[in-house]
C-alpha positions in Angstrom: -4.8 127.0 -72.8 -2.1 125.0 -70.5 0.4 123.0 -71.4 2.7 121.0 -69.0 5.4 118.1 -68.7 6.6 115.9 -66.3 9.6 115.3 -66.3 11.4 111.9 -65.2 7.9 110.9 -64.5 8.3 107.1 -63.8 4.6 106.1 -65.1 3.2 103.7 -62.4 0.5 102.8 -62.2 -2.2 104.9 -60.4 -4.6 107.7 -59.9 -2.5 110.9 -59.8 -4.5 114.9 -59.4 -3.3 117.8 -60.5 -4.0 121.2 -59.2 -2.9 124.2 -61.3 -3.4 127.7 -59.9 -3.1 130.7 -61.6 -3.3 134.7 -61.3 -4.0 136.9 -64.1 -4.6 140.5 -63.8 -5.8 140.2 -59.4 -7.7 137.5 -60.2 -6.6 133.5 -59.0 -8.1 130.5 -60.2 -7.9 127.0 -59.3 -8.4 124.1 -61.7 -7.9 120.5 -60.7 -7.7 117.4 -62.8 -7.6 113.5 -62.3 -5.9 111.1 -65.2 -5.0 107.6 -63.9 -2.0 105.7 -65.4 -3.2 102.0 -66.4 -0.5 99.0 -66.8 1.5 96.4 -64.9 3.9 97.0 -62.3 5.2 94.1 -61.9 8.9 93.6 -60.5 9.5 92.1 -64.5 7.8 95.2 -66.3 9.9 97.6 -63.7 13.0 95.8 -65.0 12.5 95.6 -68.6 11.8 99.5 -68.3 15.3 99.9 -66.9 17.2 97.5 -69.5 14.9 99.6 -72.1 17.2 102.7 -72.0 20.3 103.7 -74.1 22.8 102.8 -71.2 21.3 99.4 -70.6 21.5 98.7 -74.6 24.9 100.3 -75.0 26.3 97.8 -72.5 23.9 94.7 -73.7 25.2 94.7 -77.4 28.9 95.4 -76.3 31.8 92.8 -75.7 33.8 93.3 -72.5 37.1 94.2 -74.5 34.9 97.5 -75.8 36.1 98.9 -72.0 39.6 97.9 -71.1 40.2 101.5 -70.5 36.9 102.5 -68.9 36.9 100.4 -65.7 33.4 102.0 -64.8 32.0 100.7 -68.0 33.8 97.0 -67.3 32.2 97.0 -64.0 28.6 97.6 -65.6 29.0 95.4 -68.3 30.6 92.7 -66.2 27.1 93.0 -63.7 24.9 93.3 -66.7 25.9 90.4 -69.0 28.6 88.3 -67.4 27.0 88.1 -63.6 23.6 87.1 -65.2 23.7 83.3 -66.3 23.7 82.9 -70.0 19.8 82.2 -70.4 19.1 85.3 -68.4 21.6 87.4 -70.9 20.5 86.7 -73.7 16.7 86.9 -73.1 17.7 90.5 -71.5 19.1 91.2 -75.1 15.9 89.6 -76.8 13.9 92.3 -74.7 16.1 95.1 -76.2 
């Protein structure tokens, strides 16, 4: 039995193979598999995956005095919540 992960594997959509070889005692082998990844990737559903992370939420449910001495974190949270207008902000918070 195999078992394997992807890691940061971005899931879009699409028909993805996989080829595992493998040597055991002189002998190789070669075993390949298809699985196809169904959904929407839209430029909406790439977005809300983004905003769907704990950085995006810990900047969305924040208030800007939360980083007067992190200017990094004021710059985020100044391009995530201020920059967007405020029907845009607070259906990004409705999606978290």
């Amino acid at each position: 039995m195999f078992r394997g992960e992807f890691k940061d594997f971005e899931k879009t959509p699409g028909t993805y193979t996989i080829n595992v070889i493998a040597t055991w005692y002189g002998i190789t082998g070669l075993e390949s598999t298809q699985f196809q990844i169904k959904g929407d990737a839209s430029a909406v559903s790439l977005l809300q995956q983004k905003l769907d992370t704990d950085e995006a939420r810990k900047y969305l449910s924040s208030n800007e005095s939360d980083f007067e001495k992190d200017p990094i974190g004021q710059t985020l949270f100044k391009f995530l919540i201020i920059d967007f207008p405020d029907s845009a902000a607070s259906n990004l918070k409705k999606i978290l």
